[in-house]
C-alpha positions as CSV (number, residue, x, y, z in Angstrom):
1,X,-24.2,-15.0,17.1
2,X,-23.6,-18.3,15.2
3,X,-20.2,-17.7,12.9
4,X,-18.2,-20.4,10.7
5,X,-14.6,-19.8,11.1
6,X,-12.9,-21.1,8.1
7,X,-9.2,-21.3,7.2
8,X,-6.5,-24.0,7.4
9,X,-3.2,-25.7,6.0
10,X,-1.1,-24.5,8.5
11,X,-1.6,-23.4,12.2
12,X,-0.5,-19.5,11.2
13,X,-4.5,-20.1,9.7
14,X,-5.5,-22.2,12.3
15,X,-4.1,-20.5,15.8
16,X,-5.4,-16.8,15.4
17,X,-9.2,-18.4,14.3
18,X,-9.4,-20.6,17.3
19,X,-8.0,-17.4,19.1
20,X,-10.4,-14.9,18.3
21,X,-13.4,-17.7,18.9
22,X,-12.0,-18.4,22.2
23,X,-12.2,-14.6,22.8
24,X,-15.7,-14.5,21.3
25,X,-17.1,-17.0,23.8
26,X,-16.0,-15.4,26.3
27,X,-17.5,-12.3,25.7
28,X,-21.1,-13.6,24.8
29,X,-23.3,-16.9,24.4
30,X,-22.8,-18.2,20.6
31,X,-22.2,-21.2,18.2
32,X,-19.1,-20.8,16.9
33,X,-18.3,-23.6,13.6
34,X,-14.8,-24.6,11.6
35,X,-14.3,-25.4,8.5
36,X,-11.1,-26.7,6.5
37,X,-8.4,-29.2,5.0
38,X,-8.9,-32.7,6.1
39,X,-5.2,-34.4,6.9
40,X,-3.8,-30.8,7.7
41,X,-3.0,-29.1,11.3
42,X,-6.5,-28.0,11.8
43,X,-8.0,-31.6,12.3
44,X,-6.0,-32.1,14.8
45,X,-6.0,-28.0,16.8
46,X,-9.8,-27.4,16.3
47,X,-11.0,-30.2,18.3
48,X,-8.6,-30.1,21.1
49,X,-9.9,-26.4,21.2
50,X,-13.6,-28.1,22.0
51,X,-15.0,-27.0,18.4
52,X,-16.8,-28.9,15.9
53,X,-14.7,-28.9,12.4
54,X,-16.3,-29.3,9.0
55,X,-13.2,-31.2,7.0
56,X,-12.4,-31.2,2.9
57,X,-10.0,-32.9,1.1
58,X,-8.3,-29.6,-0.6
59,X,-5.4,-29.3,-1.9
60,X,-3.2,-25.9,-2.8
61,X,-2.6,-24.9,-6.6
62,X,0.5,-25.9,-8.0
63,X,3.0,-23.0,-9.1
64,X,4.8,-25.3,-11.8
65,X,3.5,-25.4,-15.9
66,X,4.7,-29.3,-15.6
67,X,2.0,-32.0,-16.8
68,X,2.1,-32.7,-12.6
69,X,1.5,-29.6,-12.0
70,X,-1.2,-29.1,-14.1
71,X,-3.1,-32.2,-13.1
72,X,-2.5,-31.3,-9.4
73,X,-4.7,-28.1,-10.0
74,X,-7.2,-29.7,-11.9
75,X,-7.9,-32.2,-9.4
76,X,-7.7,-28.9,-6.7
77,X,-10.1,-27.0,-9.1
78,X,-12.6,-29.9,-8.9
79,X,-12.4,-30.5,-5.1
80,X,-12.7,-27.0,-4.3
81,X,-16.0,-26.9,-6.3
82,X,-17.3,-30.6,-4.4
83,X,-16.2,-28.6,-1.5
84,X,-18.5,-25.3,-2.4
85,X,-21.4,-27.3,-2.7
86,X,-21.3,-29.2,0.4
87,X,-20.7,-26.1,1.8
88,X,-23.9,-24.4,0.4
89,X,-25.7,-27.5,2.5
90,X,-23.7,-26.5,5.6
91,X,-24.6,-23.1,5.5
92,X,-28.8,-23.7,5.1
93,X,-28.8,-26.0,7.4
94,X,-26.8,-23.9,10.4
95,X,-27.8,-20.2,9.1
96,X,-25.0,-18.4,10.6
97,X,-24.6,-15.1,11.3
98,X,-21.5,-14.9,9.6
99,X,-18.4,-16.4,8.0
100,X,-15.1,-15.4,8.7
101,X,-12.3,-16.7,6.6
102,X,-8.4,-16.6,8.1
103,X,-6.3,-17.5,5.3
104,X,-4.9,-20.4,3.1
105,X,-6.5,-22.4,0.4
106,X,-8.7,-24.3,3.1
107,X,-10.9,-20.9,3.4
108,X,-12.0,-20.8,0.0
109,X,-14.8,-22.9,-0.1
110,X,-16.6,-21.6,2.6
111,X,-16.3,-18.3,2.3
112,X,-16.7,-17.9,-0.9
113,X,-20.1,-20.5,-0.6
114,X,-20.9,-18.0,2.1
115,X,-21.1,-15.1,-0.6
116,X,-22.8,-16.7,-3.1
117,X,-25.7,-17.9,-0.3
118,X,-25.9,-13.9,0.7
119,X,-24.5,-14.6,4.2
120,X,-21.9,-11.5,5.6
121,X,-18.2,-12.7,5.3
122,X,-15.2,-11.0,7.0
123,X,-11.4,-12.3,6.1
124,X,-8.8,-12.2,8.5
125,X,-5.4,-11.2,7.3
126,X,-2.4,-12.0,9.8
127,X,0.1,-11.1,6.7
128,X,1.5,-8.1,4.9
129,X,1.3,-9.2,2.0
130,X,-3.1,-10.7,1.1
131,X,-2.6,-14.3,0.3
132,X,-4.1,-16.1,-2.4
133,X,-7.7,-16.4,-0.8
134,X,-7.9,-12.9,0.3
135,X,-7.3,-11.6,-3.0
136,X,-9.4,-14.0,-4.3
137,X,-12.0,-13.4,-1.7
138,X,-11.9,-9.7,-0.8
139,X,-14.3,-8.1,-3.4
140,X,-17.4,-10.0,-2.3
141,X,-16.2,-9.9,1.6
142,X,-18.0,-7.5,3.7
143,X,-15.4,-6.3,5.7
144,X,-11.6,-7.6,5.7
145,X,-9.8,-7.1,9.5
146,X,-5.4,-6.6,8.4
147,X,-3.0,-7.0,10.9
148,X,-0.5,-4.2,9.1
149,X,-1.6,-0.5,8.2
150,X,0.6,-1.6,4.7
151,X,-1.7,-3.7,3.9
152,X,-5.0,-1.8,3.2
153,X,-3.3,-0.2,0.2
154,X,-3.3,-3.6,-1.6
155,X,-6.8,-4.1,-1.1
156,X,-8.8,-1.9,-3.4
157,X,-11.4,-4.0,-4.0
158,X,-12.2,-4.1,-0.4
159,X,-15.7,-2.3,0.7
160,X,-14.5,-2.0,4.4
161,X,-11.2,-2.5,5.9
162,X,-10.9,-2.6,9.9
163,X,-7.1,-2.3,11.2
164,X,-7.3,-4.8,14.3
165,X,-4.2,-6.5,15.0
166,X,-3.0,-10.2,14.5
167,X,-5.1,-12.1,17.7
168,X,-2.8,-14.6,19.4
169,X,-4.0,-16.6,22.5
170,X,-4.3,-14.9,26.1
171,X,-2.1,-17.5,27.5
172,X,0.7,-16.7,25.4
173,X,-0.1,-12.9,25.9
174,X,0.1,-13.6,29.8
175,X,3.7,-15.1,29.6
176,X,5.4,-11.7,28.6
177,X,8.1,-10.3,30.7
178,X,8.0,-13.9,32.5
179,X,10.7,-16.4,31.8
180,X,9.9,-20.1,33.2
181,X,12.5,-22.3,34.3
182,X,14.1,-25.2,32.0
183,X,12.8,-27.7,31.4
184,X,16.5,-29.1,31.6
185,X,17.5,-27.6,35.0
186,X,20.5,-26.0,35.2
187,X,21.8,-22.9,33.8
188,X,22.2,-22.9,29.9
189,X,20.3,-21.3,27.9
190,X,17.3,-22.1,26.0
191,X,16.3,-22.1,21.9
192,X,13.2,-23.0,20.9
193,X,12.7,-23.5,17.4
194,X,9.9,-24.7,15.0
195,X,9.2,-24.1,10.6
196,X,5.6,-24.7,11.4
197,X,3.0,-27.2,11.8
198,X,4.4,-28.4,8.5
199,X,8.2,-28.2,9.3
200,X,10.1,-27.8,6.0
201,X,12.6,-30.7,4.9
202,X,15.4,-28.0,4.1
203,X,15.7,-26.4,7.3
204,X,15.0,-29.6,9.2
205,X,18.3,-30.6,7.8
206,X,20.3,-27.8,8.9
207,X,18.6,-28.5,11.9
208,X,20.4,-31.5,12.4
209,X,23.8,-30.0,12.4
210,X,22.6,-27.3,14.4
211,X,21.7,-29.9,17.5
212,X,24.6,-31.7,16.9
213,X,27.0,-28.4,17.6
214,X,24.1,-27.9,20.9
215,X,24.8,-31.4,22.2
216,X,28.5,-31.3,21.4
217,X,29.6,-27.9,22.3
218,X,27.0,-27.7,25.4
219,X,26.6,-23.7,25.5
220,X,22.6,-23.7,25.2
221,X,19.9,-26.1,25.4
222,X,17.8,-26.8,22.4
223,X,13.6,-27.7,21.8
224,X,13.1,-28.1,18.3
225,X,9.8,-29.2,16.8
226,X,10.1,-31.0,13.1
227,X,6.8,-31.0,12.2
228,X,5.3,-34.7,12.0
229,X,6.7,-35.3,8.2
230,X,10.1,-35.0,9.5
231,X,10.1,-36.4,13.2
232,X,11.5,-39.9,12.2
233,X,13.6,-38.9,9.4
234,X,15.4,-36.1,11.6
235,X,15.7,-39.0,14.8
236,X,17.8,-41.1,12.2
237,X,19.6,-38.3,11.0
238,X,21.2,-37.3,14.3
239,X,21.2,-40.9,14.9
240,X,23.6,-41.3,12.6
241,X,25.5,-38.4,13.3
242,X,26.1,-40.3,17.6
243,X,23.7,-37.9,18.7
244,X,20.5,-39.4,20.7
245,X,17.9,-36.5,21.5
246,X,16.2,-39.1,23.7
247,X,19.0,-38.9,26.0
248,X,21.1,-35.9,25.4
249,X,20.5,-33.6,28.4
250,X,20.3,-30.5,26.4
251,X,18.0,-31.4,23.7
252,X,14.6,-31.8,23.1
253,X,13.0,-32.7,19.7
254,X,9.2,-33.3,19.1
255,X,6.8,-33.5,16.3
256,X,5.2,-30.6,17.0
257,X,4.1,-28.2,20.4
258,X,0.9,-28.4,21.8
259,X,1.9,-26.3,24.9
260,X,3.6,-23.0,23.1
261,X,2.5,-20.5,26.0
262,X,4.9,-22.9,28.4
263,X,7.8,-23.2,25.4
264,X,8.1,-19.5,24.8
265,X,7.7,-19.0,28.6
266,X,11.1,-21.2,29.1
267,X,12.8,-20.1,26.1
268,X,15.7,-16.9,25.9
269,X,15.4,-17.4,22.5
270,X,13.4,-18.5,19.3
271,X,13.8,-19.5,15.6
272,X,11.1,-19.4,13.2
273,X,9.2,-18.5,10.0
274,X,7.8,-15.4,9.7
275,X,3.8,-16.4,9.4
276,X,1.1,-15.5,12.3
277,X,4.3,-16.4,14.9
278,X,5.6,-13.0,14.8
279,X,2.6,-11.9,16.7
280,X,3.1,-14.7,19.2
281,X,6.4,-13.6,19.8
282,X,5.3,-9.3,19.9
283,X,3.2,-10.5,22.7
284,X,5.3,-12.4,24.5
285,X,8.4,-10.4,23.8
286,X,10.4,-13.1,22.8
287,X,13.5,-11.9,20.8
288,X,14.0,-14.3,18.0
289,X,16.1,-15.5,14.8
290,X,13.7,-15.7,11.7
291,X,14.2,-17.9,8.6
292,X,11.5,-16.9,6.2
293,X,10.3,-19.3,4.3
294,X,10.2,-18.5,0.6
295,X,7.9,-21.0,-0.8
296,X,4.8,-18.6,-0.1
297,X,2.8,-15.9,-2.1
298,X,4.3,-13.2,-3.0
299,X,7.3,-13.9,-0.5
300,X,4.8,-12.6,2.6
301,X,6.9,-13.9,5.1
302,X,10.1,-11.8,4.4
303,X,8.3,-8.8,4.2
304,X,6.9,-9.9,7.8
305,X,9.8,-10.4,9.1
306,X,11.5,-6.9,7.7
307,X,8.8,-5.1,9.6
308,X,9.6,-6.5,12.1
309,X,13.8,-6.2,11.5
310,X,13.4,-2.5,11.3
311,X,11.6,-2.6,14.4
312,X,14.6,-3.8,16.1
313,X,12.5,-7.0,17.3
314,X,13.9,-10.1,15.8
315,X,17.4,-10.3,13.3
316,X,16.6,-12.2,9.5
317,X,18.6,-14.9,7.9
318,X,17.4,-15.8,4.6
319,X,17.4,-19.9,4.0
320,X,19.7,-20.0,0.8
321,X,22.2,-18.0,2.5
322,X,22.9,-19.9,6.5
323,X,23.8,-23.1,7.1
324,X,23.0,-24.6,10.2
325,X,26.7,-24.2,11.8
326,X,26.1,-20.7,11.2
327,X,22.6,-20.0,12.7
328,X,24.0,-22.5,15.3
329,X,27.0,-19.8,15.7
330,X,24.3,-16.5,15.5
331,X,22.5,-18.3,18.1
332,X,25.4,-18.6,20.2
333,X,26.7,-15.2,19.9
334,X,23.1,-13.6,20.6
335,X,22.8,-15.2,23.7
336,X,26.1,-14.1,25.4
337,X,24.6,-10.3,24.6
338,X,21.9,-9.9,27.2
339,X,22.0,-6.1,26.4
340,X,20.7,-6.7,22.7
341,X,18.7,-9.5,23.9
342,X,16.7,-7.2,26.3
343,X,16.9,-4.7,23.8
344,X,14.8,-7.1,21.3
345,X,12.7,-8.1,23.7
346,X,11.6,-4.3,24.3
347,X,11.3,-4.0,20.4
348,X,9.0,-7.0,20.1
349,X,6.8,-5.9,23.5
350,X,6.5,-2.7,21.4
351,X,5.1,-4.4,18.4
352,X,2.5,-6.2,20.5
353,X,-1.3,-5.9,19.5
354,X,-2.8,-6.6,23.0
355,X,-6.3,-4.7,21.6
356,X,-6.5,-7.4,18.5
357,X,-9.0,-9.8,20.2
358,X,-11.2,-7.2,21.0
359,X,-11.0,-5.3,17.4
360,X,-11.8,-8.1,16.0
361,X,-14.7,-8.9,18.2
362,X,-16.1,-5.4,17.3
363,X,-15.5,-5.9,14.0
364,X,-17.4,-8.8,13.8
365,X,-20.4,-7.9,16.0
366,X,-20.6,-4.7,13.6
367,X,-20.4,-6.5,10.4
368,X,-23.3,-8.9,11.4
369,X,-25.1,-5.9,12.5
370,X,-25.2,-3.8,9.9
């Protein structure tokens, strides 16, 4: 098979692609293709996953009726169509078998070029909620794969829907029911926490008291990932707060994780958005704090995370509504209860999808065959 994966912005789009074309590889010889967002996360993942990356300059559509806004989607209108037609050219020159399109703005262009040139399209949908490019993509798709059963009923334009799981990455699947050892040494505790490849200014900031309480109070150790936009600003932040992450024994902070199989392998505990991570932390039954963000379609990533509240799998504070003494204090007080920390952990292993990878290979393989 020769497929186009195509999908981007953030690594929610990015990680289950290059997970299911890892999986894909392994199963038979093929040519496997990316496409998305130049200056976004997948310029950076795809290649260090060994595959060869078509890039755009896209940009998402503004929400906002403001002159800005207005001339932000015009100039996203006209680069998505520039990015159509070079996609067109892509797809006669490599032929491929299929196109398979994982979510955010960055997908667009390919997939929908993909329709137009009659070559079979499958979407990928991690959330409960379609995003944008679903919707926008689904009626022309030939088969769309959904990660929740809730989901097919908001896809009636859909010729075939395939319930196959969110993929995540073996190596993070192979870390559950294992717990590393710290990469501080001694005994405390540890928190990992990330807002996406992204990060997200707001939370960052709570952040900052948070890992100030960590470093002061000394009852659990802290690696927190800023995303690159914030790295520097959050460094002078604490700075001026007398707290030096460089040196402080119990805290780690970094741009972003390269290495999240051996970060959720060391952590007790995780904070986080609610986008493709919660099947991350399913299969590696991680319990975790999630902070949904609510700058996204159709608020997806709350109803993500209330699946997986009800569950018993992971507890939900909304960002308007903690302050970062408080999730410092939730934090705290969830990890002096190892029975409802095992109890979470149990939850989330329950929620796993271990079959995903191979669904979605044999969804695939069937959509290019027939």
């Amino acid at each position: 098979m020769r497929i186009i994966f195509a999908g981007g912005g953030t690594a929610g789009h990015v990680n289950p692609a290059i997970a299911a074309a890892d999986y894909i590889k392994s199963r038979e010889n093929c040519e496997i293709y990316f496409s998305g967002s130049k200056g976004h996360i997948e310029e950076k993942l795809v290649p260090r996953s060994g595959y060869e990356i078509f890039l755009f300059p896209l940009r998402g559509l503004s929400r906002a009726l403001s002159p800005k806004g207005l001339r932000q989607n015009a100039a996203a209108v006209q680069n998505a169509l520039a990015a159509v037609r070079e996609c067109k050219r892509i797809i006669r020159r490599l032929q491929p078998d299929i196109v398979v399109g994982t979510g955010g703005y960055a997908s667009f262009p390919m997939v929908y070029a993909a329709q137009k040139c009659g070559v079979r399209t499958a979407l990928l949908e991690v959330n409960a909620t379609p995003g944008m490019a679903t919707r926008r993509l689904v009626k022309g798709a030939d088969c769309v794969m959904i990660s929740h059963a809730e989901t097919e009923k908001l896809l009636g334009a859909a010729k075939r829907v395939v319930l196959t799981g969110s993929p995540v990455r073996r190596e993070i699947a192979e870390i559950a029911g294992k717990k590393a050892s710290s990469p501080f040494g001694g005994e405390l505790p540890v928190v990992l926490s990330f807002w996406g490849s992204g990060g997200a200014q707001y939370m960052n900031e709570k952040m900052v008291d948070f890992i100030c309480l960590a470093a002061e109070k000394r009852e659990l150790a802290n690696i927190h990932a800023s995303g690159s936009r914030d790295y520097e600003k959050m460094k002078e932040a604490l700075a001026a707060r007398g707290c030096d992450p460089e040196h402080a024994e119990n805290i780690l902070l970094c741009d972003y994780i390269y290495d999240m199989d051996k970060k959720l392998a060391q952590a007790d505990l995780v904070i986080c958005r609610a986008g493709g991570t919660l099947a991350e932390l399913c299969a590696a039954g991680k319990p975790a704090i999630v902070v949904p963000s609510p700058h996204v379609t159709d608020n997806h990533q709350e109803k993500n995370a209330r699946i997986l509240e009800r569950a018993g799998a992971v507890k939900v504070a909304l960002e308007n509504e903690i302050s970062g003494a408080e999730l410092y204090d939730m934090a705290a007080r969830l990890l002096k209860d190892r029975e409802e920390m095992a109890r979470m952990s149990a939850c989330a292993l329950k929620r796993a999808q271990p079959d995903a990878l191979e669904n979605i290979y044999n969804a695939i393989r069937d959509t290019v065959m027939h």
